[in-house]
C-alpha positions as a Python dict, from the first residue, in 0.01 Angstrom:
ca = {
    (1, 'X'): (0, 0, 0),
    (2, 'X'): (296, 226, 66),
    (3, 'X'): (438, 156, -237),
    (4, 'X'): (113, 244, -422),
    (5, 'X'): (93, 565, -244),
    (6, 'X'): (440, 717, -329),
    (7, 'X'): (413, 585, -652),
    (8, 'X'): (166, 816, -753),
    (9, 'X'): (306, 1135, -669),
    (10, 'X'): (629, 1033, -874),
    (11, 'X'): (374, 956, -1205),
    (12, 'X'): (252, 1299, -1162),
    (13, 'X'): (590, 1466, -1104),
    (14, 'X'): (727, 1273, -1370),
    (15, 'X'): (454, 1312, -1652),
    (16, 'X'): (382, 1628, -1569),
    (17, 'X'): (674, 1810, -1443),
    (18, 'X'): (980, 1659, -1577),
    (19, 'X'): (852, 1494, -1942),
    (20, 'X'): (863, 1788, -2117),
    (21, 'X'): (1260, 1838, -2052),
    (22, 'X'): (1299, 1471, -2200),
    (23, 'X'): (1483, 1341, -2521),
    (24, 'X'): (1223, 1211, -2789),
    (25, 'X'): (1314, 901, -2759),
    (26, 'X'): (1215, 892, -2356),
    (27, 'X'): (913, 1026, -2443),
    (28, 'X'): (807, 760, -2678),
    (29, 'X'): (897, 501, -2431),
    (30, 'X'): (791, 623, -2127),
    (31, 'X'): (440, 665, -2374),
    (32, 'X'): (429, 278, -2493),
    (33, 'X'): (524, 187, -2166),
    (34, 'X'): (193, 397, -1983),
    (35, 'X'): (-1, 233, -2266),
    (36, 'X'): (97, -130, -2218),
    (37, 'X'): (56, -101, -1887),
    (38, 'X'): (-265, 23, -1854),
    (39, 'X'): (-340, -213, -2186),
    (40, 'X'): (-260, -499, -1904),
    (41, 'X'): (-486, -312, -1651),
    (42, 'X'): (-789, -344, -1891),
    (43, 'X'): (-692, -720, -1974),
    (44, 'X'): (-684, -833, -1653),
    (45, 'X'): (-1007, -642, -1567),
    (46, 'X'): (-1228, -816, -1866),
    (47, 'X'): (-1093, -1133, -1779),
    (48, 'X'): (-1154, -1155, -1398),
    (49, 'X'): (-1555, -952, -1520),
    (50, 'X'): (-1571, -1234, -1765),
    (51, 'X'): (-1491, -1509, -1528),
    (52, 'X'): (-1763, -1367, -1294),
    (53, 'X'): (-2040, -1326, -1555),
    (54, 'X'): (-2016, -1665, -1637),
    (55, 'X'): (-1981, -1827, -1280),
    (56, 'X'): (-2295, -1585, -1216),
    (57, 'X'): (-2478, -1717, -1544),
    (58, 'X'): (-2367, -2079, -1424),
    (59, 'X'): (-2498, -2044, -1135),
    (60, 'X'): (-2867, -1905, -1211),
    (61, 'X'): (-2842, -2164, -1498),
    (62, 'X'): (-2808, -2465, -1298),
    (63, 'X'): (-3046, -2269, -1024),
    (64, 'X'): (-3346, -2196, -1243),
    (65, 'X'): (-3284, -2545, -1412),
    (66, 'X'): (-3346, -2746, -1101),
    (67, 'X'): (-3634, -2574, -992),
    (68, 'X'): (-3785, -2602, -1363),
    (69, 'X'): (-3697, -2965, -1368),
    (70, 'X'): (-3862, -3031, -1008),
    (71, 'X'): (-4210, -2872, -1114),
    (72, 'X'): (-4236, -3072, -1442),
    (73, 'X'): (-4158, -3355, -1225),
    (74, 'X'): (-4431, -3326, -1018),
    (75, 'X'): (-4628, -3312, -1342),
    (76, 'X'): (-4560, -3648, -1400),
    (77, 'X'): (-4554, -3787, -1041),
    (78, 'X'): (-4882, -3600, -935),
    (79, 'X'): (-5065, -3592, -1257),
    (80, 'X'): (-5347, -3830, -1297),
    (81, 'X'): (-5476, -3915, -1630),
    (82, 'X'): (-5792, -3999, -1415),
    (83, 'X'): (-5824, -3628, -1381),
    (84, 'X'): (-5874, -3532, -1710),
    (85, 'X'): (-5621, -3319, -1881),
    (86, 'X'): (-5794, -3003, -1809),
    (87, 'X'): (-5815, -3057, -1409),
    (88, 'X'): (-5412, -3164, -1434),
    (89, 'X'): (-5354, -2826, -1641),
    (90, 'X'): (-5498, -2576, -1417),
    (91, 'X'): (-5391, -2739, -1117),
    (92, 'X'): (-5052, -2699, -1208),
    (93, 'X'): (-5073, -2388, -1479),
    (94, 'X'): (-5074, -2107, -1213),
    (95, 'X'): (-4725, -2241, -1068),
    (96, 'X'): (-4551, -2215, -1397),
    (97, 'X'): (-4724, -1841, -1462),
    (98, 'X'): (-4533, -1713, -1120),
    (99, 'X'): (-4228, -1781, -1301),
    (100, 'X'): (-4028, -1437, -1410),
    (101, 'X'): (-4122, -1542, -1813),
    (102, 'X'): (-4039, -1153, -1920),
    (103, 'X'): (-3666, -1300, -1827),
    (104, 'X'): (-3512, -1449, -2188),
    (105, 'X'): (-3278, -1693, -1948),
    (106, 'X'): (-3597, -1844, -1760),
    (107, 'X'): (-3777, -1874, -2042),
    (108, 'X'): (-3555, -2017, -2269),
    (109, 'X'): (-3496, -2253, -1985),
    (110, 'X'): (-3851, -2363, -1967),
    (111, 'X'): (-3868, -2417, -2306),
    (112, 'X'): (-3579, -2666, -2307),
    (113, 'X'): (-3690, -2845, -2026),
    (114, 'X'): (-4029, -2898, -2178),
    (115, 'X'): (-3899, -2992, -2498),
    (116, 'X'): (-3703, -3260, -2338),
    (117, 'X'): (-3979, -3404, -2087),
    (118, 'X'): (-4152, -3384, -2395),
    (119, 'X'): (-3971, -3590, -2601),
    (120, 'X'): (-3898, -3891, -2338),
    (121, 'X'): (-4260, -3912, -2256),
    (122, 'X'): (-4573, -3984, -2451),
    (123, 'X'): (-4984, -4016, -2395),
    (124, 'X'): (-5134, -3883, -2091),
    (125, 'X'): (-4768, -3666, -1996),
    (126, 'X'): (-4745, -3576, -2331),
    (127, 'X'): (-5018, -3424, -2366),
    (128, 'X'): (-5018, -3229, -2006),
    (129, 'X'): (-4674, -3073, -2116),
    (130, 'X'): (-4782, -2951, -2467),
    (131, 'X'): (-5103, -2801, -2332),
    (132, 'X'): (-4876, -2601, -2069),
    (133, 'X'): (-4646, -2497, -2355),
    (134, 'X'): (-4966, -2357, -2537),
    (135, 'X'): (-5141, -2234, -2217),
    (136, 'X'): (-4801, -2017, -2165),
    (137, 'X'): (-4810, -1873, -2494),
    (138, 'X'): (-4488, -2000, -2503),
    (139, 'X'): (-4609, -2020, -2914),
    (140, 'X'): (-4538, -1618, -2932),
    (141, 'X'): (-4141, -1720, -2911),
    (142, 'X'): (-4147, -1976, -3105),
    (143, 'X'): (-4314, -1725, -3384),
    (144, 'X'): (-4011, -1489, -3314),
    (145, 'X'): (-3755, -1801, -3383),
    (146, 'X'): (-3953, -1903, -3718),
    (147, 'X'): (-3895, -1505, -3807),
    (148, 'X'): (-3506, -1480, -3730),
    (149, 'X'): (-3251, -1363, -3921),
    (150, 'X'): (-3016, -1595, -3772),
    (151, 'X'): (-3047, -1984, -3901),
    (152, 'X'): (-2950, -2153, -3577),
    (153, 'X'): (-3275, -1931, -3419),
    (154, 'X'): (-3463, -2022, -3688),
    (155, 'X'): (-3355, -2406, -3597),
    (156, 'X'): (-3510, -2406, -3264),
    (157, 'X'): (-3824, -2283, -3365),
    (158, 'X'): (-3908, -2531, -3670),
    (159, 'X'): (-3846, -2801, -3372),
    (160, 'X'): (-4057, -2663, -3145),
    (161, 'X'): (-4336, -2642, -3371),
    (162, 'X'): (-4269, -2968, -3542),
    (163, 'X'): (-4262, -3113, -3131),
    (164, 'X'): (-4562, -2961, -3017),
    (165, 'X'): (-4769, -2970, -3363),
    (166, 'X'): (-4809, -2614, -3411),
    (167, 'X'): (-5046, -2636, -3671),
    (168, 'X'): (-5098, -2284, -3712),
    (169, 'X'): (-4708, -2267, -3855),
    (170, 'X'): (-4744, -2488, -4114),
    (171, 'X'): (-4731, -2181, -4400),
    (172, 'X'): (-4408, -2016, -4157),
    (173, 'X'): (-4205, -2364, -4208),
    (174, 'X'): (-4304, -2411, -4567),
    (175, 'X'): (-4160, -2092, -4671),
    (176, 'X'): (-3808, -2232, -4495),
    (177, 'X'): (-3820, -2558, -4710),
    (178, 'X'): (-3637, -2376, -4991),
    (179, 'X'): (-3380, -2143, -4705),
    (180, 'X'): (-3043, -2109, -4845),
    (181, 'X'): (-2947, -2302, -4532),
    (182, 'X'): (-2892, -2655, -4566),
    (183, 'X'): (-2982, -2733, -4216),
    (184, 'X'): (-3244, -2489, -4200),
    (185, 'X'): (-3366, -2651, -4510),
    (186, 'X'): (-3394, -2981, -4376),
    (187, 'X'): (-3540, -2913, -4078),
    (188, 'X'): (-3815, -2738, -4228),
    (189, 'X'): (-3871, -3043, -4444),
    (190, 'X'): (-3890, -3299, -4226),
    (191, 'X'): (-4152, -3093, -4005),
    (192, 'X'): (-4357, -3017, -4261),
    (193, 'X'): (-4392, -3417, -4348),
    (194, 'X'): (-4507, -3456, -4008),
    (195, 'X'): (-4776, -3125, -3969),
    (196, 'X'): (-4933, -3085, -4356),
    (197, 'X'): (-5145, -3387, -4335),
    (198, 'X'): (-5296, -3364, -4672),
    (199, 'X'): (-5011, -3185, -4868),
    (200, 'X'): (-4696, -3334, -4680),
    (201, 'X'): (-4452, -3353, -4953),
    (202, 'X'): (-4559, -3007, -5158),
    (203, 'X'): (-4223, -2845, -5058),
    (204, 'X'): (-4071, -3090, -5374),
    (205, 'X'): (-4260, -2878, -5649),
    (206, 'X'): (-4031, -2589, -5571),
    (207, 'X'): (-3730, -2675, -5417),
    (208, 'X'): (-3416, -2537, -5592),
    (209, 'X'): (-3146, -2678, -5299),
    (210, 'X'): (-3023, -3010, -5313),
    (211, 'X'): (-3173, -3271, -5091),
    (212, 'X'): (-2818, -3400, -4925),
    (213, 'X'): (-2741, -3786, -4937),
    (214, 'X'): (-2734, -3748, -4531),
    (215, 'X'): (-3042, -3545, -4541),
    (216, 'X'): (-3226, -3797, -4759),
    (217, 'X'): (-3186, -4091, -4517),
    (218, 'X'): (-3337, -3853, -4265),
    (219, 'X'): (-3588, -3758, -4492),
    (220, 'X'): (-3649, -4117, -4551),
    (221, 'X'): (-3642, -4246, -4191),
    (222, 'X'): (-3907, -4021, -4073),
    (223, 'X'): (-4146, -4055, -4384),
    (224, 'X'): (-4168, -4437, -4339),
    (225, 'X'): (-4214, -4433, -3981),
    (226, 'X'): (-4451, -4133, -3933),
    (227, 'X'): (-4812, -4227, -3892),
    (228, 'X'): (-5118, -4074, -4095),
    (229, 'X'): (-4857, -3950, -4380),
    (230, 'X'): (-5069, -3938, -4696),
    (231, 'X'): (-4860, -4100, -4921),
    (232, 'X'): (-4841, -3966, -5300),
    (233, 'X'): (-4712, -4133, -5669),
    (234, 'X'): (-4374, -4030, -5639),
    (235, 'X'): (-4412, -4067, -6028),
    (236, 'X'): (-4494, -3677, -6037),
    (237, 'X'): (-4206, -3538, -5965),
    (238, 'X'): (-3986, -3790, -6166),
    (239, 'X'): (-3944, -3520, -6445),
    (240, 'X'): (-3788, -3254, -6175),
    (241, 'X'): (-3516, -3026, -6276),
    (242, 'X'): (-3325, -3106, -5949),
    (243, 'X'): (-3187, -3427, -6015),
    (244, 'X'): (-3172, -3461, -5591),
    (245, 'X'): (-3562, -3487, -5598),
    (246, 'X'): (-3587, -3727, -5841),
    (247, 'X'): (-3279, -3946, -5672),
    (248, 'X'): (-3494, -3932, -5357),
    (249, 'X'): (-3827, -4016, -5507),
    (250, 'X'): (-3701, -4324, -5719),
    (251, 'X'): (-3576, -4433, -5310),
    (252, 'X'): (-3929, -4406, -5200),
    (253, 'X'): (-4082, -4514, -5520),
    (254, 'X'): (-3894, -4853, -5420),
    (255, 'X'): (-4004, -4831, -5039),
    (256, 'X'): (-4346, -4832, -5145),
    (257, 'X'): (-4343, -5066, -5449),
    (258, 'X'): (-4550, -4811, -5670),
    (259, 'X'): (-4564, -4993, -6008),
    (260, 'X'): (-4775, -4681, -6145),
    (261, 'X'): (-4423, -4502, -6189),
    (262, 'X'): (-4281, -4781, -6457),
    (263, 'X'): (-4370, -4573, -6751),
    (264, 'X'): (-4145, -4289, -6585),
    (265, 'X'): (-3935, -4544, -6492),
    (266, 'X'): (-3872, -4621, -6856),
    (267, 'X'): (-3785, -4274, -6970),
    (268, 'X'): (-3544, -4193, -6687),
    (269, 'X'): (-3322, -4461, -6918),
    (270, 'X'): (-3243, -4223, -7141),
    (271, 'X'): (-3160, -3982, -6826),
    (272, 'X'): (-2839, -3779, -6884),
    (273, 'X'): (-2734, -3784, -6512),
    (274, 'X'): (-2598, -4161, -6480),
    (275, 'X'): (-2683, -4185, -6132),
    (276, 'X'): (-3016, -4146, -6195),
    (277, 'X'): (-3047, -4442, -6475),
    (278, 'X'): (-2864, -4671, -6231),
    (279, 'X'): (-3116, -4588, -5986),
    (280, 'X'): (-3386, -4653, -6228),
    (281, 'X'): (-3255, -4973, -6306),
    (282, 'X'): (-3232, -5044, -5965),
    (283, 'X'): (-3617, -4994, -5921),
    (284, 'X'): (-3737, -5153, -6189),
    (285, 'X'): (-3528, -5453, -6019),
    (286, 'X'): (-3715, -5399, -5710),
    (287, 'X'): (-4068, -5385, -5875),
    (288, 'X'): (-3923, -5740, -6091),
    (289, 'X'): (-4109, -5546, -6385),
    (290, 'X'): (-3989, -5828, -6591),
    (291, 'X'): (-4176, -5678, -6931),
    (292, 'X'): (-3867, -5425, -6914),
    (293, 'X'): (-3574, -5634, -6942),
    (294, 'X'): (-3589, -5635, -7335),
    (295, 'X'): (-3572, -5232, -7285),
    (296, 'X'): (-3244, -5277, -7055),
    (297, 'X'): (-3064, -5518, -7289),
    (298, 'X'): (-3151, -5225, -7566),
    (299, 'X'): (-2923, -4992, -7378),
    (300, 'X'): (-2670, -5224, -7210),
    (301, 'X'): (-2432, -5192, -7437),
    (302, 'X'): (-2403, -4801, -7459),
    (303, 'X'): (-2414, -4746, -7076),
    (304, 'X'): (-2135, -4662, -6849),
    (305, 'X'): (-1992, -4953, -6633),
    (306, 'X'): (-2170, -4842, -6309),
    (307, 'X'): (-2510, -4886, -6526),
    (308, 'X'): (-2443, -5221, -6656),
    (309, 'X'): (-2351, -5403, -6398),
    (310, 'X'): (-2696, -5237, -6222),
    (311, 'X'): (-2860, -5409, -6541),
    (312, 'X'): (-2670, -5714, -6483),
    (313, 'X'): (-2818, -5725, -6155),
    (314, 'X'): (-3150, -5668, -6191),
    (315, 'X'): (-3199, -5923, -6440),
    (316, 'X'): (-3094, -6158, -6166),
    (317, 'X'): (-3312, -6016, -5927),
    (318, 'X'): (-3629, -6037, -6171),
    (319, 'X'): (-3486, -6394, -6283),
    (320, 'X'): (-3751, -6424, -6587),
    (321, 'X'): (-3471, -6706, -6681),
    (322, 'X'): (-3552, -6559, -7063),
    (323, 'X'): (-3158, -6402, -7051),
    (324, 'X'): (-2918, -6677, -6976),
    (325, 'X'): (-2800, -6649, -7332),
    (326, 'X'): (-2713, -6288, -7284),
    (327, 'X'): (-2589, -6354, -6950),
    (328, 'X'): (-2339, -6608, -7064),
    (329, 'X'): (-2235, -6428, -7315),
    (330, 'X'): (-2074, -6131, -7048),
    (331, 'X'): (-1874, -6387, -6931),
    (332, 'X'): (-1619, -6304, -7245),
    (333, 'X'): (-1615, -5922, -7082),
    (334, 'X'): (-1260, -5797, -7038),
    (335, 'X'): (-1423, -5648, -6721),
    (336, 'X'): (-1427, -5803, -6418),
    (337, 'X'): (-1688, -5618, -6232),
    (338, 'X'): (-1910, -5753, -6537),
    (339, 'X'): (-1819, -6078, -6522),
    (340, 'X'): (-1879, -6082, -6159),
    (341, 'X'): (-2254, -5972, -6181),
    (342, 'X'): (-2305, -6205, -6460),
    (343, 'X'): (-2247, -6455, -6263),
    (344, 'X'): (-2424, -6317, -5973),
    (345, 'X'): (-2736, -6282, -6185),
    (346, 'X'): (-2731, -6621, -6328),
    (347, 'X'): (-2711, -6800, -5957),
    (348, 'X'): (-2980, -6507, -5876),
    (349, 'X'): (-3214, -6770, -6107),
    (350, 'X'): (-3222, -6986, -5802),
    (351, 'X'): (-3162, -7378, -5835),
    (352, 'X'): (-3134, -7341, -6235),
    (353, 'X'): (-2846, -7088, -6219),
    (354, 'X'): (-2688, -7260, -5974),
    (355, 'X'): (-2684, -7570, -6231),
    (356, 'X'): (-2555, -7349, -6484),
    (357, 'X'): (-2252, -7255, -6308),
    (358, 'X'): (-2118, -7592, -6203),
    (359, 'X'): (-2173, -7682, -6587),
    (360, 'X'): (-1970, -7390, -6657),
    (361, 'X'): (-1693, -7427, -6422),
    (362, 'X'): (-1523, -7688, -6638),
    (363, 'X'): (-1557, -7486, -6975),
    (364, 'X'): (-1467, -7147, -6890),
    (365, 'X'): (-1113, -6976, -6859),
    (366, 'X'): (-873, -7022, -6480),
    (367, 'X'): (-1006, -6639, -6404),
    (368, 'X'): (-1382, -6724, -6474),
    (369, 'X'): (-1363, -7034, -6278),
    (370, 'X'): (-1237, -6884, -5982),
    (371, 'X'): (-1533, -6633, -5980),
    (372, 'X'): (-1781, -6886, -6053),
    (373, 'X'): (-1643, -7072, -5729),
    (374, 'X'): (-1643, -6742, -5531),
    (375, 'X'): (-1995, -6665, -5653),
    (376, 'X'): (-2100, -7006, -5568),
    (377, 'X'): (-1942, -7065, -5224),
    (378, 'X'): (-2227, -7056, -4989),
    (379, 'X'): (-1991, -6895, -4689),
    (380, 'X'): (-1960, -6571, -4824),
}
């Protein structure tokens, strides 16, 4: 403290008094050394105010958390479905509207917590917990997130009202089924499968964004396992622009074995993206539309090596048996990978393949009888 105190007389002697009788050169430094100094000061003050705010903001955190947590608890210990859901709701409503909801850091707290009873809970529970959410207008925030200019806002809200069914949304998240966002994008998607009952898959006649490979299996996942999805003809949007869409489409086109979409099926042959034709292939080998194999020997031998083997393969999973000939004959391929799934699709013709092969093994070249013994080894 002593030091401190005679310290600052000197400063003041020396800054004031004496600097002006200084070289240049002591002036500069006895400048950069005031301003590192008091550089370090400011440092060390932000710091030590930053380490408090955010032991404070732990604190309240974990303090406004537990007692959250405890009164949706005793939701689910004290409510009684024998109650009705209205008795349960106004029993316990009045607690929740003493809470300080004008505060963003208890609200946003409550939100999460109900989101996440939410989600591990269903039925009676269920039910209680969405009904607070709505009795709480907790809606009007939600609105706010849908409008944000920031994506990861924007996020939250198309969760909370694909979670708690926020019907009156639905036009809010269709306009973000197009949003430059990718994960914006998808999120909006996959709610709006599970809220536009009659219309759940209208965001496809407009999208310009890719649908992702990742983002299709989620897609995917949540179309085939939601209930009281109206299910379309995937066929009409086989003739999109976005190549994505119609990827994704001839994937649930498959799911749901809808022969109606052959004719489309057909056309896509002549595709220019070659993904696309394999994965047209690939369907008609799923549907066994066996009245289309004469249309995939037509192309066969102008296709790319990715699309003929696909061929190759779905002859052997429609196994007509009217293509051994053909089959055989790929056998004299320089390429492996065709050999391979010539083989594959002749043993794919069940116990008349199989006889086929062990005919063949003694008249075909060293390389073809190894694959023939590969292909016909029952281990692998």
């Amino acid at each position: 403290m002593l030091i401190i105190l005679s310290t600052g007389p000197y400063l003041e002697n020396l800054f004031l008094h004496r600097l002006p009788f200084f070289p240049d050169n002591i002036k500069i430094s006895l400048f950069i050394i005031m301003f590192c100094t008091i550089a370090t000061v400011e440092i060390y003050l932000y710091v030590f105010l930053k380490k408090a705010k955010m032991k404070r903001d732990k604190y309240l955190d974990a303090k406004w958390k537990e007692k959250i947590s405890n009164m949706l608890s005793n939701i689910i210990i004290y409510g009684d479905e024998d109650d009705g859901l209205e008795k349960v709701v106004n029993h316990f409503l009045p607690r929740f509207k003493k809470l300080p909801l004008n505060n963003k850091r208890v609200r946003e707290i409550l939100i999460e917590e109900i989101r996440i009873y939410h989600a591990n809970f269903t039925g009676f529970t269920a039910d209680v917990l969405k009904e607070l959410f709505v009795r709480l207008k907790l809606y009007k925030y939600t609105l706010k997130k849908l409008k944000s200019r920031l994506w990861e806002v924007q996020v939250e809200g198309v969760r909370e009202v694909a979670q708690f069914w926020l019907y009156q949304y639905d036009s809010l998240v269709f306009a973000l089924t197009d949003h430059e966002h990718e994960i914006v994008r998808m999120e909006a998607q996959t709610a709006y499968v599970r809220l536009n009952k009659e219309h759940p898959f209208r965001f496809l006649d407009h999208m310009r964004g890719r649908i992702l490979p990742w983002h299709q299996l989620i897609l995917f996942e949540i179309i085939t396992k939601a209930q009281h999805v109206k299910i379309p003809s995937f066929s009409k949007w086989l003739n999109s622009d976005n190549d994505s869409i119609i990827i994704f489409c001839l994937k649930l086109i498959s799911h749901y074995q809808q022969l109606d979409a052959i004719g489309e099926l057909i056309r896509l042959l002549k595709h220019p993206n070659e993904e696309i034709r394999r994965m047209s292939v690939w369907v008609i080998g799923k549907l066994e539309a066996e009245f289309v194999e004469e249309e995939l020997l037509h192309i066969y031998h102008q296709e790319t090596l990715k699309v003929k083997v696909e061929i190759l393969t779905t002859i052997g999973r429609i196994s007509s048996g009217n293509y051994f000939d053909f089959l055989k004959g790929c056998l004299d391929s320089d390429l492996f990978e065709v050999r391979m799934a010539a083989m594959k699709a002749i043993l794919g013709h069940g116990k008349k393949g199989k006889i086929m092969l062990e005919e063949l093994l003694d008249r075909v070249s060293i390389p073809n009888q190894g694959i023939i013994s590969h292909v016909l080894d029952t281990r692998i």
